[in-house]
Steps between C-alpha positions, in 0.01 A plus 500: 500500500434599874157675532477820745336274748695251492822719521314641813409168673870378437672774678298517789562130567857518460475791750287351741774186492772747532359678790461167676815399476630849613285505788710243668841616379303849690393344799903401553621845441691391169651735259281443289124440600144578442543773177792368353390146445158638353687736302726258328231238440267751325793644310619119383143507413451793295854429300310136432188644392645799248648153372175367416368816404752481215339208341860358424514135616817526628521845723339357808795294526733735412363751751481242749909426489580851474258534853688215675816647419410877604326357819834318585732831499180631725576212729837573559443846634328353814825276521682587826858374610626578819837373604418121428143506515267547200146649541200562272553178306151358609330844381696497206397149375110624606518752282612328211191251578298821483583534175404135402203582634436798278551307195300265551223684608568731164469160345175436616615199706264557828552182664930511423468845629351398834664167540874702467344749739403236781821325426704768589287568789599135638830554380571752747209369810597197525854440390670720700393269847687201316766773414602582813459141611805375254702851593535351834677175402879536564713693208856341432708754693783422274351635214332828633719818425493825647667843609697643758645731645842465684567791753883550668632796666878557548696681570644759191894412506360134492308532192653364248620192683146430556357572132769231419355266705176574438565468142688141536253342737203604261717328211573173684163458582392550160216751617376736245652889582254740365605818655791661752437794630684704822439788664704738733383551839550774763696363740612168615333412847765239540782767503506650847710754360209606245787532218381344159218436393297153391394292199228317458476224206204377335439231278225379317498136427291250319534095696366220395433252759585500840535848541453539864844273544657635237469866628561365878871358389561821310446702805689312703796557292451833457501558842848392551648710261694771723313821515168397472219654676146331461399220226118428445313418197118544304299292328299656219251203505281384231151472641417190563158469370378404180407740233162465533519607892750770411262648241204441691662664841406826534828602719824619362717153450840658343643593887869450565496266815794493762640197601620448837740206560733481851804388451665427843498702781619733397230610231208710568196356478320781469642613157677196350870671524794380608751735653869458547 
């Protein structure tokens, strides 16, 4: 049976841990920082000690798997996923630490308590140096996937000749179509005679590997196809970082870059498009 005193002692230390370990998630701007990780230590705490207070042998244990199961749907609100890249999963895993820290301090374990609560300090002080130090070894290029966009304008009577081709050169490539959209323009600025109007087609692909060359013989073919205006493509680029620099950045990582890529000479370097 947990005295008063005891009960008292035990939930300020697993507070004091919590707060610790919040005060660095805090210091990096995290989700969830300072008052969160204090809160969910003293409340894996207090579910631990009403366990004890029930003088049933088995209810701290009980309590304790029902607290790292709550603490885990908790974790995956701070979850982010932007495009390809996933943030929060750092904080996440911190808090659920939290919450081993909680229970043991509701356990009466002081030193546990403060050994988990320096190890996670470590955990995120020192490792993330030696993190970023293996994210800049070379990836296999081969087996990174990622999005894009594919961008032609043509003219309208031309359309459908060019959604055919489109459509066979994604197929013989074996690229992954996710979307094909089109929309009307005004007017087509290659008519002089400012009759009709234009199409523009977008795609939205997923490549694996060599993208880049991929994308750059898909152009080219598109260009030749009578009627067509401009070709150019966009990456939607994972970030390249780790996790642990994408959680611990404090910038916005899920941007949709542009890739520029000259053809010949008659591309335009200024906006990656080819016109015909």
């Amino acid at each position: 049976m947990v005295t008063d005193p005891q009960f008292v002692l035990r939930l300020l230390l697993a507070t004091g841990c919590g707060m610790i370990i919040g005060l660095e998630r805090q210091y990096r701007s995290r989700t969830a920082g300072l008052r969160t990780h204090a809160l969910v230590a003293a409340g894996a705490a207090v579910f631990v000690l009403f366990g004890e207070q029930a003088s049933l042998p088995a209810a701290p244990l009980q309590i304790a798997a029902y607290v790292v199961s709550g603490v885990g749907f908790l974790g995956g609100g701070v979850i982010l996923r932007q495009g390809f890249s996933v943030q929060g999963l750092n904080t996440a895993a911190t808090l659920w630490c939290s919450a081993a820290v909680g229970c043991q301090a509701a356990g009466g374990h002081v030193i546990p308590a403060l050994a988990t609560t320096a190890v996670v300090l470590l955990v995120h002080l020192l490792l993330r140096p030696l993190g970023r130090l293996v994210d800049r070894a070379p990836a296999a290029k081969d087996e990174a996937v990622a999005g894009y966009t594919l961008i032609v304008a043509t003219r309208h009577k031309s359309e459908p000749q060019l959604r055919a081709h489109l459509l066979q050169a994604i197929s013989e490539r074996h690229l992954t179509l996710q979307g094909l959209s089109s929309r009307a323009e005004e007017h087509d600025p290659s008519d002089p005679t400012g009759a009709g109007g234009g199409i523009e087609l977008r795609a939205d692909l997923l490549i694996e590997g060599d993208a880049p060359a991929l994308l750059d013989a898909l152009v080219t073919r598109l260009s030749l196809v009578p009627g067509t205006r401009t070709v150019s493509w966009q990456s939607h680029e994972p970030d390249p970082r780790g996790d642990d620099d994408r959680d611990d950045d404090r910038e916005d990582p899920g941007l949709i870059q542009s890739t520029r890529r000259p053809l010949d000479s008659s591309s335009n370097a200024d906006n990656g498009e080819v016109a015909t």
